[in-house]
PyMOL commands that place a pseudoatom at each C-alpha (Angstrom):
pseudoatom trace, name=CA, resn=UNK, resi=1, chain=A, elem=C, hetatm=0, pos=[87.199, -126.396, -15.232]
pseudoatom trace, name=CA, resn=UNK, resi=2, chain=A, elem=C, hetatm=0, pos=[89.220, -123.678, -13.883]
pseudoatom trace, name=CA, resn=UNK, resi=3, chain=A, elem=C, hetatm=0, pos=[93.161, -124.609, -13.515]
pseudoatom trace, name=CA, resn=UNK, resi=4, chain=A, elem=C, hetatm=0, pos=[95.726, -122.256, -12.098]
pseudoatom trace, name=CA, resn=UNK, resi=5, chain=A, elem=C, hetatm=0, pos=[99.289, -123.918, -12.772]
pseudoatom trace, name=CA, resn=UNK, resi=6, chain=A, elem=C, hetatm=0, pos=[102.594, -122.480, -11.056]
pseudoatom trace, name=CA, resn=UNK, resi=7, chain=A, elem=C, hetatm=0, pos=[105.999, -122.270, -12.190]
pseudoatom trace, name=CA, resn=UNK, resi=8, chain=A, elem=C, hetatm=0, pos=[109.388, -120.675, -11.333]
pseudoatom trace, name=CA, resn=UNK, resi=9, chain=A, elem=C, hetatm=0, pos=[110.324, -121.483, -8.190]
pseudoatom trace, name=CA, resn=UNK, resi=10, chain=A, elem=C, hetatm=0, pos=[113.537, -123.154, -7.129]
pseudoatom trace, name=CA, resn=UNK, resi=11, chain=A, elem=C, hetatm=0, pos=[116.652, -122.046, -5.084]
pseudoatom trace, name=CA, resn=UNK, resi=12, chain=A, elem=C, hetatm=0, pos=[117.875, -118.491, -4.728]
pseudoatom trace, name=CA, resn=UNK, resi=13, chain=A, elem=C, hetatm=0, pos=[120.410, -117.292, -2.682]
pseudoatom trace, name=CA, resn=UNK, resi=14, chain=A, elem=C, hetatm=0, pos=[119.515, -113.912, 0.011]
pseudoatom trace, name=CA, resn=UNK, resi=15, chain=A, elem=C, hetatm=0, pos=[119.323, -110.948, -2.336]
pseudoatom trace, name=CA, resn=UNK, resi=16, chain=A, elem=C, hetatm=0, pos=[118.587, -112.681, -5.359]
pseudoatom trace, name=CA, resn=UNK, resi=17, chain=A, elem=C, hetatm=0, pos=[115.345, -113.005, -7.592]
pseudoatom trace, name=CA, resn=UNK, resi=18, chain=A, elem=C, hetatm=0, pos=[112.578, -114.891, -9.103]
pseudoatom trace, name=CA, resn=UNK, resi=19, chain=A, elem=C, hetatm=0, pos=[110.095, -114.780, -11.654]
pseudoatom trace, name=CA, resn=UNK, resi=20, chain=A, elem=C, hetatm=0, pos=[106.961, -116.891, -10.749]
pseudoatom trace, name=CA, resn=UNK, resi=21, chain=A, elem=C, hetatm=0, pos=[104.042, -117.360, -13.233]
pseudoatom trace, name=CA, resn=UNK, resi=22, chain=A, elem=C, hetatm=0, pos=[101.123, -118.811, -13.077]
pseudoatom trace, name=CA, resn=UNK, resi=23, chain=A, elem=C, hetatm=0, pos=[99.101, -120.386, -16.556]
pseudoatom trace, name=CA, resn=UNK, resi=24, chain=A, elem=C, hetatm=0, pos=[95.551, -119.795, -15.888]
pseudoatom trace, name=CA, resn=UNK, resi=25, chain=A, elem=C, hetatm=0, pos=[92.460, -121.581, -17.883]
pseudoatom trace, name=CA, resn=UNK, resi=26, chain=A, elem=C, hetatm=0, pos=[89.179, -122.513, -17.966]
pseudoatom trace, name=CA, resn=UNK, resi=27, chain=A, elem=C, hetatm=0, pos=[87.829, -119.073, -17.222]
pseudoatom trace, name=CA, resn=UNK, resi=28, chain=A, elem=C, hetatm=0, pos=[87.988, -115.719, -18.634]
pseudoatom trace, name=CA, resn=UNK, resi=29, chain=A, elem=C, hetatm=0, pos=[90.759, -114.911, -17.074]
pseudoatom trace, name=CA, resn=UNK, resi=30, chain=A, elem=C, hetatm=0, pos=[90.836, -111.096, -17.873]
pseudoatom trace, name=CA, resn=UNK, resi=31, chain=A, elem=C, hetatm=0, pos=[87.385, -110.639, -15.692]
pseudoatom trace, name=CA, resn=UNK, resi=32, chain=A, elem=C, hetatm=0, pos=[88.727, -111.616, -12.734]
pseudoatom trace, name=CA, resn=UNK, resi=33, chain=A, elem=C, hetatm=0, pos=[91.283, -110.257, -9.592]
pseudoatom trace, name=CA, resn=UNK, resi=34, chain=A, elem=C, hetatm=0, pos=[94.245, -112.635, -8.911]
pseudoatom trace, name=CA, resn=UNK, resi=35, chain=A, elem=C, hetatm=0, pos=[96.505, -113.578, -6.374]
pseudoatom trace, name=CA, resn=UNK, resi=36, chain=A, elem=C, hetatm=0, pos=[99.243, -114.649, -5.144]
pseudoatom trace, name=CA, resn=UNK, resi=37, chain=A, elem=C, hetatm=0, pos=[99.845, -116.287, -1.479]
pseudoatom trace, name=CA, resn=UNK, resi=38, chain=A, elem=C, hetatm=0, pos=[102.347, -118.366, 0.474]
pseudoatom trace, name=CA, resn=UNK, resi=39, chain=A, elem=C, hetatm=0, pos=[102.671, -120.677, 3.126]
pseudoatom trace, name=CA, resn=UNK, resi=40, chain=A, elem=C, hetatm=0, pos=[105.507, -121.262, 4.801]
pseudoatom trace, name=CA, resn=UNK, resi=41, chain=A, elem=C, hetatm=0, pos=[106.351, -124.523, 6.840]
pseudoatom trace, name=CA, resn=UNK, resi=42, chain=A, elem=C, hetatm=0, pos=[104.179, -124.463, 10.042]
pseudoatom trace, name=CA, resn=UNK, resi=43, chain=A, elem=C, hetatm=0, pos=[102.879, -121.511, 9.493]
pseudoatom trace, name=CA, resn=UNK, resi=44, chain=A, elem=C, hetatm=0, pos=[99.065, -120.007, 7.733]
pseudoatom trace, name=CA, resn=UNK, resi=45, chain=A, elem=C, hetatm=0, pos=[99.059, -119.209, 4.119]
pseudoatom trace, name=CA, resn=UNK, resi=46, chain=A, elem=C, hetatm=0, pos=[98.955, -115.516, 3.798]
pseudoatom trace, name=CA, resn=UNK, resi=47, chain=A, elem=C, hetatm=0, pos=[98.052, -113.089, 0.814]
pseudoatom trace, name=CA, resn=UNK, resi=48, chain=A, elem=C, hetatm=0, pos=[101.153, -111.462, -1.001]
pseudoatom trace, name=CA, resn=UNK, resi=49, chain=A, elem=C, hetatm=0, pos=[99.754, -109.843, -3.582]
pseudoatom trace, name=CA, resn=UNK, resi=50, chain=A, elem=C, hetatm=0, pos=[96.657, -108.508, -5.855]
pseudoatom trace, name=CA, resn=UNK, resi=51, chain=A, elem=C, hetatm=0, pos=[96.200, -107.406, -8.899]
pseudoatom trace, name=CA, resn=UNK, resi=52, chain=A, elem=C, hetatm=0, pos=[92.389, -106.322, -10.135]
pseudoatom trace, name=CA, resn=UNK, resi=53, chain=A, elem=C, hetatm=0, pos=[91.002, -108.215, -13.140]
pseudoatom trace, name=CA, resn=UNK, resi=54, chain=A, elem=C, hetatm=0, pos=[91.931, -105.204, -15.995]
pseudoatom trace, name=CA, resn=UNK, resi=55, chain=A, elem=C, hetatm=0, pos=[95.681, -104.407, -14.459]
pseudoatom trace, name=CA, resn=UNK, resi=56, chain=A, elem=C, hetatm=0, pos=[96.142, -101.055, -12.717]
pseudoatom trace, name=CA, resn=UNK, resi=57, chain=A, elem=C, hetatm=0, pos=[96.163, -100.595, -8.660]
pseudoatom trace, name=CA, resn=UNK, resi=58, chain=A, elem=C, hetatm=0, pos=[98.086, -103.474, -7.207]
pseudoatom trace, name=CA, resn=UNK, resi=59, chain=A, elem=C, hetatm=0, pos=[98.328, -104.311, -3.191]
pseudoatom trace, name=CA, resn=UNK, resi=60, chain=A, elem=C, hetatm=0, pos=[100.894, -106.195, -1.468]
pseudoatom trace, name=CA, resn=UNK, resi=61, chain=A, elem=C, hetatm=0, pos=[101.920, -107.635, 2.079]
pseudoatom trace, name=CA, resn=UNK, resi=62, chain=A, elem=C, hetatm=0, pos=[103.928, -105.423, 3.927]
pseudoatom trace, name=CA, resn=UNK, resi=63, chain=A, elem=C, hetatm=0, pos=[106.483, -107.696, 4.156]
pseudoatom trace, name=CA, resn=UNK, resi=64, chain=A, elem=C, hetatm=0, pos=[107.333, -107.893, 0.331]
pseudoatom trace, name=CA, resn=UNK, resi=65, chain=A, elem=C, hetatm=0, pos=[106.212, -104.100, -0.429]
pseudoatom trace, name=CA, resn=UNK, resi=66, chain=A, elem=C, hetatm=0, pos=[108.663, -102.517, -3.033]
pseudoatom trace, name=CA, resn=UNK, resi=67, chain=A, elem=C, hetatm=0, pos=[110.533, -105.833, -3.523]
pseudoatom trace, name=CA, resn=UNK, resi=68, chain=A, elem=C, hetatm=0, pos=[107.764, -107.558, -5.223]
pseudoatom trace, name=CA, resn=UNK, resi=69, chain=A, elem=C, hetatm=0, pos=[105.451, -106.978, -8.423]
pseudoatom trace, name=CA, resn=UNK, resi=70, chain=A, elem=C, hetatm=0, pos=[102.639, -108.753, -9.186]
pseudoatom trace, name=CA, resn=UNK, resi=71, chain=A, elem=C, hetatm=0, pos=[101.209, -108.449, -12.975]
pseudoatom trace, name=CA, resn=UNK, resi=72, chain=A, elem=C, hetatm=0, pos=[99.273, -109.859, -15.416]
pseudoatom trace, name=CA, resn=UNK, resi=73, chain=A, elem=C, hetatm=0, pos=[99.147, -110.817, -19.096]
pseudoatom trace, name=CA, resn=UNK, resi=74, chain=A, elem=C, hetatm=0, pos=[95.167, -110.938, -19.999]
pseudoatom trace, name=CA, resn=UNK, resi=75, chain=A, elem=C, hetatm=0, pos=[96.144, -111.678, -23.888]
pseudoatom trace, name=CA, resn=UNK, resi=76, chain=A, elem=C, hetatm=0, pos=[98.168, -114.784, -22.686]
pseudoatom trace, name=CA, resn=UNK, resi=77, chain=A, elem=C, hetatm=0, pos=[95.997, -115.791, -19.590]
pseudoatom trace, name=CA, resn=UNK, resi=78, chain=A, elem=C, hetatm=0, pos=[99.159, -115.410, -17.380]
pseudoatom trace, name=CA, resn=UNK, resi=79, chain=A, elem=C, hetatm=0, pos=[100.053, -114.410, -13.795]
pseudoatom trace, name=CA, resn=UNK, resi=80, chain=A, elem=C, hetatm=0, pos=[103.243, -113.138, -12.905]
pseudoatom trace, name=CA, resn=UNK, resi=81, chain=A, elem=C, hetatm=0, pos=[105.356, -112.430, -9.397]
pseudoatom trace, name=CA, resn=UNK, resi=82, chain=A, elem=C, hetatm=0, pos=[108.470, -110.783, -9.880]
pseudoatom trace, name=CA, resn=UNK, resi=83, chain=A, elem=C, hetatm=0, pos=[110.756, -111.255, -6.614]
pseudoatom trace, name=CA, resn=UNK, resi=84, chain=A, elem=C, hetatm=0, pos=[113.762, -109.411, -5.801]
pseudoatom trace, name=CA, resn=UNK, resi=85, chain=A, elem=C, hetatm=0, pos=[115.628, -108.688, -2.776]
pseudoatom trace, name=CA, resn=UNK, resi=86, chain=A, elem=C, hetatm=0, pos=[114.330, -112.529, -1.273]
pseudoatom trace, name=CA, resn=UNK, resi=87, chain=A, elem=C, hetatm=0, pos=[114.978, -113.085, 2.054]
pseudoatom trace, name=CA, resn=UNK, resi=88, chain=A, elem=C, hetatm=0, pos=[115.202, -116.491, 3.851]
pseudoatom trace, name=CA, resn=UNK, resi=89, chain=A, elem=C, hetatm=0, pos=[112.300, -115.615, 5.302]
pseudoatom trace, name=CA, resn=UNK, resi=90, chain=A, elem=C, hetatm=0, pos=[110.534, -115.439, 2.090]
pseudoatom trace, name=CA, resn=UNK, resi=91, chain=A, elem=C, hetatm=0, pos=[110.871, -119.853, 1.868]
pseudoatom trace, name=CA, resn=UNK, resi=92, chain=A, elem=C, hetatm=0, pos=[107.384, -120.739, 1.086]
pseudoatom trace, name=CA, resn=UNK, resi=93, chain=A, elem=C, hetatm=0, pos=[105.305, -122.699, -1.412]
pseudoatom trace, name=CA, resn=UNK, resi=94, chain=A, elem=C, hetatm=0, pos=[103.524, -119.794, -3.522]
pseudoatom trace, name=CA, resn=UNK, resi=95, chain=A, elem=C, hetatm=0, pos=[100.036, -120.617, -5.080]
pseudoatom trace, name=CA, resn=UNK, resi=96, chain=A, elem=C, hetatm=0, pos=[97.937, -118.227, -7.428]
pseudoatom trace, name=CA, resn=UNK, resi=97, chain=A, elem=C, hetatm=0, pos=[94.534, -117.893, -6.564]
pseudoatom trace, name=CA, resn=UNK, resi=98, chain=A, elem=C, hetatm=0, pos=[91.762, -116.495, -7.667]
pseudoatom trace, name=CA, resn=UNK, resi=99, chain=A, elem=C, hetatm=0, pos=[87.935, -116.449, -6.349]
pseudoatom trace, name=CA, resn=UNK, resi=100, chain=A, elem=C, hetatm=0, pos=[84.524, -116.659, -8.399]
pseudoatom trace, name=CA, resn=UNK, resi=101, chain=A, elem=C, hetatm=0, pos=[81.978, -115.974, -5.839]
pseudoatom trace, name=CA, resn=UNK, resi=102, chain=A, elem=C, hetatm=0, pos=[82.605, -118.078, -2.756]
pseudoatom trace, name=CA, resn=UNK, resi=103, chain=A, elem=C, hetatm=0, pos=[84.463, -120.420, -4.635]
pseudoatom trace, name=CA, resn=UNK, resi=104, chain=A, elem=C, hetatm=0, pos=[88.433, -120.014, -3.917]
pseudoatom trace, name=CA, resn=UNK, resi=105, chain=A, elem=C, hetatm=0, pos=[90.757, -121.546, -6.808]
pseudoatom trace, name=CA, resn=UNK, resi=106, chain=A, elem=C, hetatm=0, pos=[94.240, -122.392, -6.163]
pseudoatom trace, name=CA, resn=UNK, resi=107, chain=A, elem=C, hetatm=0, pos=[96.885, -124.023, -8.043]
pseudoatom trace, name=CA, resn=UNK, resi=108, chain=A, elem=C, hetatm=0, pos=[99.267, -126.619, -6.514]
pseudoatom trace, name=CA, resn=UNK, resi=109, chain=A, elem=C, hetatm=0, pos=[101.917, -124.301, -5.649]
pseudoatom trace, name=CA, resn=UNK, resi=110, chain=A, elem=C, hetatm=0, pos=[105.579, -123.721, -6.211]
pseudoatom trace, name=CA, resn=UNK, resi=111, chain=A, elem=C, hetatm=0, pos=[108.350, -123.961, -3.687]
pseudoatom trace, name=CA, resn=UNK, resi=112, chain=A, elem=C, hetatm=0, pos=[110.708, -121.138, -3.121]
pseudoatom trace, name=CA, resn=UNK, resi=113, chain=A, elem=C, hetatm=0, pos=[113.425, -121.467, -1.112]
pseudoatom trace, name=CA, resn=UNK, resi=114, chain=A, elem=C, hetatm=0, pos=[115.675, -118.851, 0.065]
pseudoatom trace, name=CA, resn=UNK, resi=115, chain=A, elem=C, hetatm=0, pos=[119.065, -120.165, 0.944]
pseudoatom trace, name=CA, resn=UNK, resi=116, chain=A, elem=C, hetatm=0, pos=[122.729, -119.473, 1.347]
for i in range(1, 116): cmd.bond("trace and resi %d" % i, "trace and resi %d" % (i + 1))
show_as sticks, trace
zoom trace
């Protein structure tokens, strides 16, 4: 079955970064889009960040344009969101996600918080 597993989140401080990744399986990961979203305390989960199945022209929120970067690793099966510049208002839980028809997959998520 398909499993989407996050990892990397934690504490940061404003201005720092994280790496988040996300181990995907149970599908061929390299034919399909992925995601990345977040949802903050009390409010909707919203998208962050694609990536199409083979790499190449990303989008992104325009709240974390050119301070994050999503990628992927089709050889390893691997996600990746590379944070700089975080900002408290960047505390969420982050979940990868990706969809096979009208099926939506998600992962249990990773906290981020962004704290001084």
């Amino acid at each position: 079955q398909v499993q989407l597993v996050e990892s990397g989140g934690g504490l940061v401080q404003p201005g720092g970064s994280l790496r988040l990744s996300c181990a995907a399986s149970g599908f061929t990961f390299s034919s399909y889009a992925m995601n990345w979203y977040r949802q903050a305390p009390g409010r909707e989960r919203e998208l962050v960040a694609t990536i199409p199945s083979a790499g190449g022209t990303t989008k992104y929120a325009d709240s974390v344009k050119d301070r994050f970067t999503i990628s992927r690793d089709n050889a390893k099966d691997m996600l990746y969101l590379q944070m700089n510049s975080l900002k408290p208002e960047d505390t969420a839980v982050y979940y990868c996600n990706t969809r096979r028809g009208f099926i939506n997959y998600w992962g249990k998520g990773t906290l981020v918080t962004v704290s001084s």
